[in-house]
Wavefront OBJ file of the C-alpha trace (Angstrom):
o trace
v 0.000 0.000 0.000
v 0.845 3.370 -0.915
v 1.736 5.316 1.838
v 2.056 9.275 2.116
v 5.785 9.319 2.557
v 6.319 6.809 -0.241
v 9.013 6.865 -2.625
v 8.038 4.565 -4.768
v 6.689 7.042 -7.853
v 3.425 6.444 -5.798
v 1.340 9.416 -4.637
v 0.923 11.424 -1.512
v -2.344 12.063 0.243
v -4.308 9.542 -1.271
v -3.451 6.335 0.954
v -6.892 6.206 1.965
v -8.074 5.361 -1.832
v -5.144 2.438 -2.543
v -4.940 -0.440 -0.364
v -3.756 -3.924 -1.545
v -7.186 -5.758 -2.874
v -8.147 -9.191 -1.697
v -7.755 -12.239 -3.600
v -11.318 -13.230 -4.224
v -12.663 -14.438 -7.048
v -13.305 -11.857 -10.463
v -15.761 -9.182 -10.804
v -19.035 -9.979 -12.394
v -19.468 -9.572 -16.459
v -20.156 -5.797 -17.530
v -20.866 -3.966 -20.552
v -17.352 -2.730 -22.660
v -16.814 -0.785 -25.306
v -18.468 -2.160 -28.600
v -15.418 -1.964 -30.795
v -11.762 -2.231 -29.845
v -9.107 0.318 -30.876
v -7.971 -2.827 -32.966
v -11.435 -2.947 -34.987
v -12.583 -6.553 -32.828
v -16.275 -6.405 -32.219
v -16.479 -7.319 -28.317
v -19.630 -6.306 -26.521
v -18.404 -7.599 -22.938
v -15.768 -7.652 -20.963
v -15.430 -9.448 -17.408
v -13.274 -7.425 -14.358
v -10.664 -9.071 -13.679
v -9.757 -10.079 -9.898
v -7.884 -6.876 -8.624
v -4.955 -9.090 -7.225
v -3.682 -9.369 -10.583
v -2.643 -5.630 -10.619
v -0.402 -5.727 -7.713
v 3.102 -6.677 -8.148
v 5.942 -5.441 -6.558
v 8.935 -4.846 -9.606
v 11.768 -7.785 -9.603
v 15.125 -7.010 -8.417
v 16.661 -4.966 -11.413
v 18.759 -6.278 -13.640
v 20.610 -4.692 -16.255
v 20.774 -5.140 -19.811
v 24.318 -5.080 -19.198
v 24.093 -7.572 -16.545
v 22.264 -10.304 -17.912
v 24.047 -12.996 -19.151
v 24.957 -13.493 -22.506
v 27.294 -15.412 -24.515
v 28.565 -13.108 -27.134
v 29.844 -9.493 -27.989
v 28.471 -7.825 -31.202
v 32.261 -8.186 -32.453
v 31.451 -12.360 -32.240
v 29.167 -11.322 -34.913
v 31.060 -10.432 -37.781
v 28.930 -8.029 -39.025
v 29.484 -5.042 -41.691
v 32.369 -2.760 -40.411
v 29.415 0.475 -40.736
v 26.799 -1.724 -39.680
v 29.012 -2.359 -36.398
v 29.532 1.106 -35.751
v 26.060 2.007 -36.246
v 25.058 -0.373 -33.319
v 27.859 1.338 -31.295
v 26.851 4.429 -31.955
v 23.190 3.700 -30.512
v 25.178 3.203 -27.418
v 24.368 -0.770 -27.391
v 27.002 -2.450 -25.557
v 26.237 -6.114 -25.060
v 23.425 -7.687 -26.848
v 20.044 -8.520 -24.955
v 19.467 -12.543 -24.372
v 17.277 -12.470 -27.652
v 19.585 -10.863 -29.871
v 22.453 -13.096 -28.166
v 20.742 -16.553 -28.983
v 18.920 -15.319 -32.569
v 21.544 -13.367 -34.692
v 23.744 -16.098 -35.048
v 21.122 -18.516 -36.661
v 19.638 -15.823 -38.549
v 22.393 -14.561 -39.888
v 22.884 -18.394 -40.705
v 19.606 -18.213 -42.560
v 17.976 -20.426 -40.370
v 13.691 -20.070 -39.408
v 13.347 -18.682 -36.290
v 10.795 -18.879 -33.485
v 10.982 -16.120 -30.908
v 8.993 -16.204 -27.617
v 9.896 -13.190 -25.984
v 7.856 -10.053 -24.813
v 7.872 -6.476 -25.752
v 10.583 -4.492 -24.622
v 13.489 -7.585 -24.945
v 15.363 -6.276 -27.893
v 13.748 -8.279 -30.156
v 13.382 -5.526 -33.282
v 17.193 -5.389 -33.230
v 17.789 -8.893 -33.070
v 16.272 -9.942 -36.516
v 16.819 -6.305 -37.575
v 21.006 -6.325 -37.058
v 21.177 -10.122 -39.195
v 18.825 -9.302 -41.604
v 20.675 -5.769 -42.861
v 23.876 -7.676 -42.511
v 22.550 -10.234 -44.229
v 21.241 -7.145 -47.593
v 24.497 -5.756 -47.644
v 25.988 -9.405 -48.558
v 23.311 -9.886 -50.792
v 21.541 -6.590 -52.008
v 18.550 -8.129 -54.229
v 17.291 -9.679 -51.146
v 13.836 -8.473 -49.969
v 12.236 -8.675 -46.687
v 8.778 -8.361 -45.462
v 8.211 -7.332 -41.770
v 4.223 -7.527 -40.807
v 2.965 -6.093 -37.574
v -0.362 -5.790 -35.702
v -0.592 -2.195 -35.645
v 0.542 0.920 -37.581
v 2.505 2.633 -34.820
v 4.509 -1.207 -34.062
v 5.128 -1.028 -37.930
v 6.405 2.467 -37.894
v 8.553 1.805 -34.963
v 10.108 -1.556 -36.628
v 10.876 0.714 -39.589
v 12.280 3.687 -37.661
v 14.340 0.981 -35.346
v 15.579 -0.455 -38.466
v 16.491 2.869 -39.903
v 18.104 4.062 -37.143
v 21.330 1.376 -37.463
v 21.487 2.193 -41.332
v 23.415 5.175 -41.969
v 25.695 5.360 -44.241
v 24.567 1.795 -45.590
v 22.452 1.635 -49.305
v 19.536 0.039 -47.397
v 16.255 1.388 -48.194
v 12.859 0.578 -46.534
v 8.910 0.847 -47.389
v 5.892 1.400 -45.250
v 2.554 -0.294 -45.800
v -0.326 1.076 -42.913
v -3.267 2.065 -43.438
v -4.370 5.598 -43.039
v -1.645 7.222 -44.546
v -0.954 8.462 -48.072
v -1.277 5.254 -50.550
v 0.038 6.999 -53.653
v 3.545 7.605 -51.754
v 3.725 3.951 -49.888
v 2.919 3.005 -53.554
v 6.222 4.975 -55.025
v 8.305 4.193 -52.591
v 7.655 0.179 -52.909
v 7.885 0.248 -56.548
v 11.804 1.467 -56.108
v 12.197 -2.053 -54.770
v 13.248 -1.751 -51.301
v 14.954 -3.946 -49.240
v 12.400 -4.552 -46.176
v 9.127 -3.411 -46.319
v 7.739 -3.244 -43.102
v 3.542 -3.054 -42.409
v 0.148 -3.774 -40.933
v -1.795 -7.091 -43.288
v -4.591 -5.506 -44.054
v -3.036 -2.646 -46.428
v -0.090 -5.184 -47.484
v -2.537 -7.377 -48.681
v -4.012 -4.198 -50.719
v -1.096 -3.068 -52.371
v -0.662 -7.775 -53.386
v -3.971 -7.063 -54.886
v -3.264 -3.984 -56.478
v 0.167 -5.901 -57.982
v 2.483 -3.127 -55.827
v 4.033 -5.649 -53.955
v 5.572 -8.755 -55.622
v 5.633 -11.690 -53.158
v 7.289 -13.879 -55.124
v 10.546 -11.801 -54.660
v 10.066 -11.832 -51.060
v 13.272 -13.840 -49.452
v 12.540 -13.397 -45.689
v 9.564 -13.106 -43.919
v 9.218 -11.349 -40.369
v 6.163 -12.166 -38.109
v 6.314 -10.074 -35.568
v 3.985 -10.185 -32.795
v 1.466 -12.624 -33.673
v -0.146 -13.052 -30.959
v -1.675 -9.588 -31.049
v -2.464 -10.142 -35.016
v -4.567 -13.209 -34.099
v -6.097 -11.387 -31.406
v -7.451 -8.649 -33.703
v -8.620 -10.846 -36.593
v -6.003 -11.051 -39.135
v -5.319 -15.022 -39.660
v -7.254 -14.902 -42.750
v -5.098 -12.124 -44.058
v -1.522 -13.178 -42.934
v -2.654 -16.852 -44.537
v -2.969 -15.181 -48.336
v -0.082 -12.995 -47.533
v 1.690 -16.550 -46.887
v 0.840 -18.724 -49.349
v 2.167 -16.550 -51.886
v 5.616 -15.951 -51.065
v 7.788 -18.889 -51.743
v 8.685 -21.367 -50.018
v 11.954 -21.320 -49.318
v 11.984 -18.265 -47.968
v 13.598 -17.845 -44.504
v 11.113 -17.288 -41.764
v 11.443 -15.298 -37.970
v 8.123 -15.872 -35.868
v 7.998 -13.804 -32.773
v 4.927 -13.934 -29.862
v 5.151 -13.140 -26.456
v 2.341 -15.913 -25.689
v 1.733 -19.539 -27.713
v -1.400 -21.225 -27.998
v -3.477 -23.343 -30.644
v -3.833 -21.176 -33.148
v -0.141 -19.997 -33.483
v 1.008 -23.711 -32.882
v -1.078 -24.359 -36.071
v 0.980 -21.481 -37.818
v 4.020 -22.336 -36.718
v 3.772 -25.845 -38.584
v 2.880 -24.563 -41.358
v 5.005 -21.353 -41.668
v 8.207 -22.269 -40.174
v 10.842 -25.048 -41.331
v 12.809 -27.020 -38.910
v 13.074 -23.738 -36.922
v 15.389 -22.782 -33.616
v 13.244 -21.876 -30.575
v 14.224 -19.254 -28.519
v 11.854 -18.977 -25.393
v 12.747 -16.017 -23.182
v 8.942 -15.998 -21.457
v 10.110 -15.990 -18.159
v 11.465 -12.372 -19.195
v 8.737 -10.326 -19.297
v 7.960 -6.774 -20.557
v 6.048 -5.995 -16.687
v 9.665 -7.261 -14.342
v 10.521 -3.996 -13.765
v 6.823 -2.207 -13.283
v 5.720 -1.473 -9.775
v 2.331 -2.222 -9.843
v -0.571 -1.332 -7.495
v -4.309 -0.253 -7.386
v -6.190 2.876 -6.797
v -9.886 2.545 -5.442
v -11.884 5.480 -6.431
v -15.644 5.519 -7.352
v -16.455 6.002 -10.603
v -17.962 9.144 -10.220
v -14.484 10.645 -8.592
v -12.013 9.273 -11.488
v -11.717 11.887 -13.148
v -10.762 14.032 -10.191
v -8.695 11.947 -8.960
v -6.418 11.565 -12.214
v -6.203 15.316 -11.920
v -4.926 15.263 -8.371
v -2.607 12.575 -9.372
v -1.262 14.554 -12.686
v -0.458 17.855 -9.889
v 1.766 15.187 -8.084
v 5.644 15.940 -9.328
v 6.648 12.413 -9.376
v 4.360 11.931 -12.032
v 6.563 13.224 -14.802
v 5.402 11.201 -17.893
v 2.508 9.272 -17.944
v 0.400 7.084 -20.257
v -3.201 7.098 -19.276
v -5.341 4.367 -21.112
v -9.063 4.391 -21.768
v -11.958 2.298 -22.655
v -13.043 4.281 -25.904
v -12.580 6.867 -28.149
v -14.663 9.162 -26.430
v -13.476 8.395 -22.977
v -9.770 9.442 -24.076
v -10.792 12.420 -25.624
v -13.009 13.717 -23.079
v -9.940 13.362 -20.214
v -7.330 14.824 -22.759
v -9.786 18.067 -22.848
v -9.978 17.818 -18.802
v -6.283 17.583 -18.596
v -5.879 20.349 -20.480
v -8.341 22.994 -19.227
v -6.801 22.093 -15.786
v -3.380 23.235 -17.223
v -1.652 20.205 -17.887
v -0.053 19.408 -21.205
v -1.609 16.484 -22.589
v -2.920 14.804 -25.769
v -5.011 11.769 -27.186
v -4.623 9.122 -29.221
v -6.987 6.557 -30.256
v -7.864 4.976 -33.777
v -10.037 7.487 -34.689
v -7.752 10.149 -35.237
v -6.256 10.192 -39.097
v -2.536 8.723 -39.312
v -0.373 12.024 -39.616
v -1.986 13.165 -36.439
v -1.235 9.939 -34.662
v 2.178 10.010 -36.122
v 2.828 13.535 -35.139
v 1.092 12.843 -31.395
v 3.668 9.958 -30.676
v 6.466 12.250 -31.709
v 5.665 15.154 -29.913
v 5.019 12.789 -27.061
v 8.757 11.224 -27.548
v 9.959 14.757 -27.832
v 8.296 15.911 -24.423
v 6.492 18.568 -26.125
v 3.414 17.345 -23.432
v 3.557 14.759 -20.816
v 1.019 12.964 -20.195
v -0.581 10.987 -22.886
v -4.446 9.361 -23.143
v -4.890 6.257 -25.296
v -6.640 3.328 -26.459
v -5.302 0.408 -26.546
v -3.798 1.585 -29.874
v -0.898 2.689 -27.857
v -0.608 -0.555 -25.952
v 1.721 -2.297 -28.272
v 4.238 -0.811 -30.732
v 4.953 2.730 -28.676
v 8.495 2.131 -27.545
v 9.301 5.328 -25.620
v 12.260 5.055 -22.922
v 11.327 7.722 -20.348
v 7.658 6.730 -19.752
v 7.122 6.734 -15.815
v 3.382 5.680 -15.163
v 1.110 4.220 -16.746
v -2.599 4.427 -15.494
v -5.052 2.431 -16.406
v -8.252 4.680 -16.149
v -10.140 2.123 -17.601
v -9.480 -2.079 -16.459
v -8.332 -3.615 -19.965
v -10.616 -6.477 -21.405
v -8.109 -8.882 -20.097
v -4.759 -10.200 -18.893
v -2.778 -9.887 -21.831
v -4.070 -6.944 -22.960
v -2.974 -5.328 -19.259
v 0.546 -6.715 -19.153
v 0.865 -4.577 -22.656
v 0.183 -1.584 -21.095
v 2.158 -1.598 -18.364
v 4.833 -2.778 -20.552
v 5.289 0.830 -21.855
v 7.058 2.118 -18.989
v 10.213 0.399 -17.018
v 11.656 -0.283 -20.215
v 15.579 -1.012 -20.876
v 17.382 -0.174 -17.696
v 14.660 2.107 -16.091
v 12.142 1.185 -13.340
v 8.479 2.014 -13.953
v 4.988 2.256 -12.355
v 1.393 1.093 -13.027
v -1.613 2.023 -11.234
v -5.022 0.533 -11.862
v -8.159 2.294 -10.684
v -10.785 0.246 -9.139
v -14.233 0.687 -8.340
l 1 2 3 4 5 6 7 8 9 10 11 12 13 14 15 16 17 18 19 20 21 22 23 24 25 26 27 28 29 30 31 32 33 34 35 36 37 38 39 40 41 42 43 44 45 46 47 48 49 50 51 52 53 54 55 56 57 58 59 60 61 62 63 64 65 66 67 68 69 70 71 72 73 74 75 76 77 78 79 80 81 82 83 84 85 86 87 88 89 90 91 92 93 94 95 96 97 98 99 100 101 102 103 104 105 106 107 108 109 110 111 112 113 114 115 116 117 118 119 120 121 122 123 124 125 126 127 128 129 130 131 132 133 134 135 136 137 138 139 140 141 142 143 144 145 146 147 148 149 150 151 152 153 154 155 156 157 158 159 160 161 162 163 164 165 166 167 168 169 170 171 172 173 174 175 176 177 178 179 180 181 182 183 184 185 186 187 188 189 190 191 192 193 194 195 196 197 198 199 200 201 202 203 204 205 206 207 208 209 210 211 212 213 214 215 216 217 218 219 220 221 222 223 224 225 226 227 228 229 230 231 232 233 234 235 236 237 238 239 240 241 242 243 244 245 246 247 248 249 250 251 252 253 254 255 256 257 258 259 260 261 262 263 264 265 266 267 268 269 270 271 272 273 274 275 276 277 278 279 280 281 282 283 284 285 286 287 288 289 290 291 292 293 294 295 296 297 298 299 300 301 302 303 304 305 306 307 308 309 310 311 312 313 314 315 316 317 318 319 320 321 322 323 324 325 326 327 328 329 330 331 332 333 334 335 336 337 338 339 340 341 342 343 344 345 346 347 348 349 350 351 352 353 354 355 356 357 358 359 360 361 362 363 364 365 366 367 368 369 370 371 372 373 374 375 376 377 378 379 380 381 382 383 384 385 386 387 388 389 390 391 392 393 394 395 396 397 398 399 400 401 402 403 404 405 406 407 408 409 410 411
């Protein structure tokens, strides 16, 4: 429990509204939002026992600390390419880029069970440009559940080329389809996006899967989740077959077992589950009737140790209305939720990154794919429609070496 001499990013004056919950059984079914930020029809939801939101973070380890077998010098990678990775100030590889460069530098399939937050873009992203620079008419496809986790695998991937002739495509939805339609047709080496609009530009004979070499799943899970088997099967069974093929999912069940039969060849399993993207989130509950949350975010927001914060909500309306709250109180703050067109989500998340405001009210749009270092807190102003969906949330703050909090309000 909170206390009001706590230093633990917690907040002061409030310890008679958080107390540890009991561990009784779940909350009865309620009504949710109609229609996910991902597009999902779901008309309920069931509350989730409170317990689950209280955590206290693991002891911290470091990236630097964890143990690893190789150097990025073990390698052997591009002399520029090598530098590049220096440059971003990465000393030691993560555990996932330290078991899967090797065999996918090798060319080998890859299956990667690892969680947000592990390193993961960089380690198919380091191979695979290594890997173009040996062999420049190679072509990759990267596909991602969302448009914000596609435009971060493409700026991650960008960021260790310069210097290097490798050039990259994006394929989202909601943004301009004449340019993503250019920029593909000057062959690229990766092109990085979201099924539904990759499929699009296959059917509008933009994109050529039959020169596709490698194939990048990343985050399947989530794609299952919001409906895109169907899609990511024609995408599929029209790129050859002996392409090379790296699988990543933070969670395995039925479905992606079935996938991974059918997608991957004889491929080396990295499971780095035990990992996960919520070890170093503090993680507590605030109990507040509904009819005082909003005040009580504001309160909160005054509080100094809450310095950047990520505030999700139920629905599009729900974020907007607190983002106009926040901001008539005199806080800087902004929404983002699926309804808003692409350039202004795109400019939101970089003005966000760029601490132009700092506290920022989502969807679950922002729950995967928004990689921003410095986040401290995340609240969730709304309870998420489940487990999975929470442990994405939180996973936007204590990322990389830094220790973050979550705070869940409760009725």
């Amino acid at each position: 429990m909170y206390n009001n001499n706590s230093s633990r990013g917690g907040f002061k004056n409030f310890s008679s509204a958080v107390r540890r919950p009991s561990t009784g059984g779940s909350y009865p079914r309620r009504f949710a939002s109609p229609v996910r930020s991902g597009g999902r029809p779901r008309f309920m939801a069931t509350k989730m026992n409170p317990a689950l939101f209280v955590k206290k973070a693991e002891a911290m380890v470091k990236i630097e600390e964890q143990n690893t077998v190789h150097t990025f010098v073990d390698f052997n990678l591009n002399p520029t390419l090598l530098s590049n990775v220096k440059a971003k100030g990465f000393t030691k590889p993560t555990q996932i880029q330290d078991q899967a460069i090797i065999p996918i530098i090798e060319g080998k399939d890859v299956l990667g069970l690892a969680a947000t937050g592990t390193g993961k873009t960089a380690a198919f992203a380091i191979p695979l440009i290594n890997s173009i620079l040996k062999n420049p008419r190679q072509q990759v496809l990267i596909m991602a559940p969302t448009r914000e986790l596609a435009m971060q695998i493409k700026q991650d991937i960008r960021s260790f080329t310069p210097g290097l002739p490798i050039y990259l495509a994006l394929a989202i939805g909601g943004a301009f389809l004449r340019e993503q339609i250019i920029d593909i047709r000057r062959g690229p080496h990766f092109i990085v996006g979201t099924p539904g609009r990759i499929k699009d530009l296959v059917n509008r004979h933009v994109i050529d899967l039959s020169r596709v070499n490698v194939l990048v799943l990343d985050e399947v899970d989530r794609m299952l989740d919001m409906g895109f088997i169907t899609d990511i099967k024609e995408i599929v069974d029209q790129i050859p077959k002996t392409r090379q093929t790296l699988f990543f999912s933070a969670t395995i069940n039925n479905k992606i077992q079935a996938l991974i039969g059918s997608f991957l060849n004889n491929p080396v399993t990295i499971s780095l589950k035990s990992g996960n993207n919520s070890a170093h989130v503090d993680q507590d509950v605030v109990r507040v009737p509904r009819h005082l949350k909003e005040q009580k975010l504001v309160e909160m927001m005054a509080l100094p140790e809450f310095k950047k914060v990520l505030v999700f909500g139920a629905t599009q309306r729900m974020v907007e209305q607190l983002s106009v709250t926040l901001t008539a109180k005199g806080f800087k703050a902004a929404s983002l939720h699926g309804g808003k067109p692409q350039n202004k989500r795109t400019r939101i998340i970089r003005d966000y990154r760029e601490n132009m405001f700092n506290i920022l009210v989502a969807t679950d749009v922002a729950a995967r794919g928004l990689d921003i270092a410095d986040i401290s807190h995340v609240i969730n102003y709304d309870q998420p429609n489940d487990y999975d969906d929470y442990t994405h949330r939180i996973g936007r703050t204590g990322r990389g070496n830094a220790l973050g909090f979550a705070l869940t309000f409760i009725e």
